[in-house]
N, C-alpha and C positions, 0 to 999 in steps of 0.2 A: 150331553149328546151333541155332536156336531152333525150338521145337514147342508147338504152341497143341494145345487139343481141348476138346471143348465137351461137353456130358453126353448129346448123344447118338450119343454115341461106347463109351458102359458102359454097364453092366447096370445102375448103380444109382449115383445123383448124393449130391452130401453128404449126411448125413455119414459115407456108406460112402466106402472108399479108393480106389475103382475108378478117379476120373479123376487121382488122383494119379498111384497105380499105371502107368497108359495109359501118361502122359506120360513117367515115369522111365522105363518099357522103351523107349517109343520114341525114347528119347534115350541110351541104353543108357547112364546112369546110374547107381553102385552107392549104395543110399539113405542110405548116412551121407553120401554127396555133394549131397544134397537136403534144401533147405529149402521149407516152402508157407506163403508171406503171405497174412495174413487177416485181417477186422475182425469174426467170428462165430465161435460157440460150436458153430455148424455145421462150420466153418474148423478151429477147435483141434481138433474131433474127429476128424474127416477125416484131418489131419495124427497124431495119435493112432492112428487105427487103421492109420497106413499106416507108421507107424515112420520118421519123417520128422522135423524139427525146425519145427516151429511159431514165425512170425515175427507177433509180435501189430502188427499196424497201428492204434495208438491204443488197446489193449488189452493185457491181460500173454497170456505165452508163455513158450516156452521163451528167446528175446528180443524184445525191443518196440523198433518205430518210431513215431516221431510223424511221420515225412516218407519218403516213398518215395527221395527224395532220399539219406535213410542207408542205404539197401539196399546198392548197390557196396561201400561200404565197409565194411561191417555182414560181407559175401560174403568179399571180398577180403583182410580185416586179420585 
């Protein structure tokens, strides 16, 4: 099942964890099963505060994409 949400859905938008947070409960998610792509300092924190693994988009993290394209595999391997 896939779950979108948008920041006004929480109390407070990047780079608090709130809309991360949202989406993992409502995906009943446990968070070492969660990664949040981002190309901002905004993004890495967010992912930081939420205890999450930060996937840098063109930027370092805890891994880096240069193409959304490596995400599947990046998930999956």
């Amino acid at each position: 099942m896939d779950h979108a949400a948008g920041v006004d859905l929480v109390a407070q938008g990047k780079p608090a964890p709130d809309l991360i947070e949202h989406v993992r409960l409502a995906a009943a998610v446990p968070r070492e099963a969660v990664c949040f792509v981002g190309d901002s300092e905004y993004d890495a924190r967010a992912a930081r505060a939420a205890g999450v693994v930060f996937v840098g988009f063109r930027r370092s993290g805890d891994w880096r994409i240069e193409s959304l394209r490596e995400l599947p595999e990046l998930i999956d391997g």
